[in-house]
N, C-alpha and C positions, 0 to 999 in steps of 0.2 A: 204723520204730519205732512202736508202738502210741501213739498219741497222748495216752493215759490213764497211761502207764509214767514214774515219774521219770528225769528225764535221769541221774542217777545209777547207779542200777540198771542203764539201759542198758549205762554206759560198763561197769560192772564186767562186765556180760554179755557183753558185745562181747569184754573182754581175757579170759574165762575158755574164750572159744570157741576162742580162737585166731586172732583178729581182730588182733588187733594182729600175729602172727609173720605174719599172711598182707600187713602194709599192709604191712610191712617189707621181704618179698619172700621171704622165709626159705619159704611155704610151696612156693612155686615150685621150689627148690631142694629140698627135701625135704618132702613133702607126706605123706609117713610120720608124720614125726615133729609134726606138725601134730593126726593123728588122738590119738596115742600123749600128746598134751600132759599131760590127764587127770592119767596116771599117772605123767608125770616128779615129781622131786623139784627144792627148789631148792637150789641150791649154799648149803655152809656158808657162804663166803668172803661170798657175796651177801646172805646173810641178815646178819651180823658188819657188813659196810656200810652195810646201811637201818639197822639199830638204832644204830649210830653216828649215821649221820645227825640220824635222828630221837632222840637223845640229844643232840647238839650244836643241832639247832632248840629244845630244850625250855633248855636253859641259858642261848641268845641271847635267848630269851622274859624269864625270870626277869632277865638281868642290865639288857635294858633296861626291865624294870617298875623294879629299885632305880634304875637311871640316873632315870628319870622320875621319882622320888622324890627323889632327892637334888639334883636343880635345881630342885624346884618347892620345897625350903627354900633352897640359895643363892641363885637365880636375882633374887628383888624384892628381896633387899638388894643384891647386886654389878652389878644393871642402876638405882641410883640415881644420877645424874648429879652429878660434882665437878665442886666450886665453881671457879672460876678453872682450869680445862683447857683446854691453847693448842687444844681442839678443843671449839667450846659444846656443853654434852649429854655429852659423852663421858663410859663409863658409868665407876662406881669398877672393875670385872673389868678394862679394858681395861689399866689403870694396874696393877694387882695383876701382870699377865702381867711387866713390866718390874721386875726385881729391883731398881731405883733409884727406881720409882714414886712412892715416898712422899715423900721428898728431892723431885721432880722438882715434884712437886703443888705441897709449900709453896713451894721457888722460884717457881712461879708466882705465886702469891699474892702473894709479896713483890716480886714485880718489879710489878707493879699497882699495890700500894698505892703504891710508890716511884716510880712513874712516873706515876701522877695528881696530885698535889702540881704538877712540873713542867708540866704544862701549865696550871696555873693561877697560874704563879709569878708573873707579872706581876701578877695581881688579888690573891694572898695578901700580897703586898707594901704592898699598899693597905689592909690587917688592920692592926691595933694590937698591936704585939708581944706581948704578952702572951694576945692572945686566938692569935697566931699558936703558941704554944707550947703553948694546947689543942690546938689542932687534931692538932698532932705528935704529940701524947700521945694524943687520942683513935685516930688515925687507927693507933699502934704496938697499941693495944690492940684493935683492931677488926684488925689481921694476928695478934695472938696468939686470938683467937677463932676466925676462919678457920684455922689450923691446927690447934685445937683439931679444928675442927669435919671438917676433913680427916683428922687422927686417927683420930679416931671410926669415920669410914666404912672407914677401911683398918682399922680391930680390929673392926667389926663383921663386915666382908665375909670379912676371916682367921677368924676365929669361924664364922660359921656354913660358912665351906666344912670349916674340921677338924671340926662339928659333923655335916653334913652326908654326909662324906665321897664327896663328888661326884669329888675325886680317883683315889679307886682306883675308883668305879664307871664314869670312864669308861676305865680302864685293860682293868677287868673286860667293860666294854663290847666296846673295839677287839679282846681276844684272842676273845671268845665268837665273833665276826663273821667272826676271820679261822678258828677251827675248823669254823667252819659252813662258809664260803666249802672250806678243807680236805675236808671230808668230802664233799662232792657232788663234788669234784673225783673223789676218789677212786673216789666211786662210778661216776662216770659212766667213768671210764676202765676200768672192771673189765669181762673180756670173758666177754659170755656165752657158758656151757657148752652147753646146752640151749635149748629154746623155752619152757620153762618159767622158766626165768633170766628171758628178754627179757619175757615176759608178766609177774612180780614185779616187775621193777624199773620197770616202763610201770606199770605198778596203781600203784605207792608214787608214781611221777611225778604221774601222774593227781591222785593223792590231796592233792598240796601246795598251799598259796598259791599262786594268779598262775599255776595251772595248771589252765585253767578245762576244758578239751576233749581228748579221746584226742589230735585232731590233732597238737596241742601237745606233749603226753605222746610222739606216738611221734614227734616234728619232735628231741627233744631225746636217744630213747634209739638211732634209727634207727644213727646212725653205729658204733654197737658191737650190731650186730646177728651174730646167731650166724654163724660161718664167717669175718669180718671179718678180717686181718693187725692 
C-alpha cells in the first residue's frame, strides 16, 4: 500500500478488486468469476438486508440518544438517598422498583423513632414526667416529618419518571437492540449468489462500528462465502 493512500481508500480498493472473494478462497474456485466481479449485479434480497440493517442501527441510535435524555432528568432525583432505608444511601429508584416501597420506607422510620426511645428508657425515666411527654410529642412529630419527607421523594421520583418517560424509552430501548441484534443476524446468514454479493456485504461489514480492518470484515462474512451448503 502507497504509504501516502488512506487506509480507507485502501480497504474500499482492496474489496472492489476482488480481494476480499480472493482472501475467502472463492477466487481459487472460480477465478472467472473473480475477473467478471466488475460486472456482476448485487442480489435484491442483499441489498433489502444492508438497508434493513442500516435502518435498524439508525433507530437503535435515535432510541438511545431519547434513553439518554430521559435518565439524565429521572436519574438525580431517583438516585437521592432515603432517609431511614434498612440499606444507608439506598437510593429512592431502588424502593420505587418494590410495589410496597412506600409503606416499607415509612415503617422504617417508625420502627426507629420507636426503638430509640427504648434504649434510653432507663435515663428517660430519670425525665420529669412532663418533660417526658414532650419528648413523645416531639419525637411523633419528628416521624410525621420524616414521612412527609419520604413522600415527597416517592412523588417526586413518580413525577419526574412519568415526566420523563424513561419507562417506555427503555422499552423502546430493549426492542431497537434486539431488531439490530435481528437484522445482522439475518444478514449474515443470507448466502451469497455471486462474488459480487460477498464483496457488498464485506464493504457494509467493513464500513461499521468496531469494524476497524477488512481482516475483521472478512473473519466475519468468510463463513457464507459463495458455493457454501
Amino acid at each position: 500500500m502507497d504509504q501516502n493512500e488512506h487506509p480507507a481508500a485502501s480497504r474500499r480498493s482492496f474489496l472492489r478488486s476482488g480481494g476480499m472473494a480472493a482472501l475467502f478462497g472463492v477466487a481459487a474456485a472460480a477465478p472467472a468469476a473473480v475477473a467478471m466481479a466488475q460486472g456482476e449485479s448485487v442480489s435484491p434480497e442483499l441489498r433489502e438486508l444492508i438497508e434493513r440493517h442500516r435502518a435498524a442501527r439508525a433507530a437503535h441510535r435515535k432510541a438511545r440518544e431519547r434513553h439518554a435524555e430521559a435518565r439524565a432528568i429521572y436519574d438525580p432525583i431517583a438516585s437521592a438517598p432515603m432517609p431511614f432505608a434498612s440499606k444507608e444511601g439506598t437510593p429512592v429508584s431502588a424502593w420505587l422498583d418494590d410495589p410496597d416501597g412506600r409503606r416499607r420506607c415509612v415503617a422504617e422510620a417508625d420502627y426507629w423513632f420507636r426503638f430509640a426511645p427504648s434504649l434510653m428508657s432507663a435515663h428517660i425515666k430519670l425525665i420529669p414526667p412532663k418533660r417526658q411527654k414532650q419528648i413523645a410529642a416531639a419525637m411523633k412529630g419528628a416521624l410525621k416529618d420524616i414521612a412527609a419527607i419520604i413522600n415527597g421523594l416517592f412523588d417526586q421520583a413518580e413525577e419526574a419518571r412519568r415526566v420523563s418517560g424513561v419507562d417506555d424509552a427503555e422499552s423502546a430501548l430493549e426492542w431497537a437492540e434486539d431488531d439490530k441484534r435481528r437484522a445482522m443476524a439475518a444478514l449474515m446468514r443470507f448466502k451469497c449468489a455471486s462474488v459480487a454479493d460477498v464483496n457488498a456485504r464485506a464493504e457494509y461489514l467493513a464500513g461499521l462500528d468496531g469494524i476497524s480492518n477488512t481482516a475483521t470484515a472478512a473473519a466475519l462474512a468468510a463463513p457464507l462465502a459463495v458455493g457454501e451448503a
